[in-house]
C-alpha positions in Angstrom: 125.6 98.0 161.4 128.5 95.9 161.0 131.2 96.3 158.7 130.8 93.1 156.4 126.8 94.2 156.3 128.3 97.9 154.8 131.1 96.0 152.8 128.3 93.9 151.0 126.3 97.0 150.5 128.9 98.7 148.5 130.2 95.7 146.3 126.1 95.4 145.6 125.8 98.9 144.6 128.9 99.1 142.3 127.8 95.8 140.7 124.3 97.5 140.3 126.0 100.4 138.7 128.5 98.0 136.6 125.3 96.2 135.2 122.9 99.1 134.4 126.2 101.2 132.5 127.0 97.9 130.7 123.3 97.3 129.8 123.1 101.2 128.7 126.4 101.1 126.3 125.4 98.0 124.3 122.0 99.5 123.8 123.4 102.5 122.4 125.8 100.2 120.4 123.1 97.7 118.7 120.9 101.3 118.2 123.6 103.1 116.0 124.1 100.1 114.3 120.5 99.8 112.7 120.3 103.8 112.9 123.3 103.4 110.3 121.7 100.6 108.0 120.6 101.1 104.5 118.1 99.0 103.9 117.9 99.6 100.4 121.3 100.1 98.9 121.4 99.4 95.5 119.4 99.3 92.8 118.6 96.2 92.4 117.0 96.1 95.9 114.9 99.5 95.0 113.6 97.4 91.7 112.6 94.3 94.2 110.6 96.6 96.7 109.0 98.2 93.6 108.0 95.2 92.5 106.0 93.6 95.1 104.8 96.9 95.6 103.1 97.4 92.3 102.2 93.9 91.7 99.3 94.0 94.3 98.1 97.1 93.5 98.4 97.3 89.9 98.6 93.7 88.7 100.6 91.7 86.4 100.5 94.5 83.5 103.3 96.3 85.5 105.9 93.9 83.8 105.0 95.4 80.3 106.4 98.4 81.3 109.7 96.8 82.3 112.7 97.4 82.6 112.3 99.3 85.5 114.9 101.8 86.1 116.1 103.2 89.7 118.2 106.1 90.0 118.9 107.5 93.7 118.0 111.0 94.5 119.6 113.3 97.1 121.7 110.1 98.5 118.4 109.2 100.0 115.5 108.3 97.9 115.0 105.7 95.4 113.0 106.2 92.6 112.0 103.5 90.7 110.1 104.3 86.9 108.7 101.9 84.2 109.5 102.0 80.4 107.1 103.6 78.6 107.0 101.0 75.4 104.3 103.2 73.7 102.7 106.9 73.1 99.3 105.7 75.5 99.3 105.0 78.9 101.7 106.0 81.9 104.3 103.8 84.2 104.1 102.9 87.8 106.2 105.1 89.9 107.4 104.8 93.4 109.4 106.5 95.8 111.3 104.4 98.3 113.3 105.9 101.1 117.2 104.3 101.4 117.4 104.4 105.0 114.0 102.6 106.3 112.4 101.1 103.2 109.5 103.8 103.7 107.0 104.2 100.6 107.0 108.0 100.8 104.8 107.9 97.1 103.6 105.5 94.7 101.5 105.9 91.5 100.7 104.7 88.2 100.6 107.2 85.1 97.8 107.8 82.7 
């Protein structure tokens, strides 16, 4: 083999190398960035997800149990509650996870 013909080799393989490291280290940028999101972080945004929650699966009557009220638990989970405006019936309930918007429970008292 000829000199140039290992010369080119090299400068291929290092560019190769240069590429796939460069590739790998903004993955594992973009990745800690959403790892590190809140997607729910305030309570206003726990009281939105609640809502269209609920609405489908309970209706309109939801909003006579308003105001809604979130409070955070463990730094982790919101929970969102209904007022209850009288001694009969129950509120809807939800439990929304901070960092993924995850439903872990919803409900609707009695």
């Amino acid at each position: 083999m000829t000199k140039v013909f290992i010369m080119k080799r090299k400068y291929l393989f290092l560019g190769i190398v240069l590429v796939l490291f460069t590739s790998y280290m903004y993955n594992n940028q973009v990745n800690e960035r959403v790892m590190n999101r809140d997607y729910v972080p305030d309570a206003e945004t726990a009281v939105k997800v609640a809502e269209a929650i609920w609405l489908p699966i309970y209706g309109e009557k939801i909003y006579d149990n308003k105001p809604f009220v979130a409070t955070l638990k463990d730094s982790s989970v919101w929970i969102v509650e209904g007022t209850l405006k009288s001694t009969k019936g129950g509120v809807p309930y939800i439990e929304i996870q901070k960092s993924d918007c995850k439903i872990l429970k919803v409900f609707h008292g009695k």
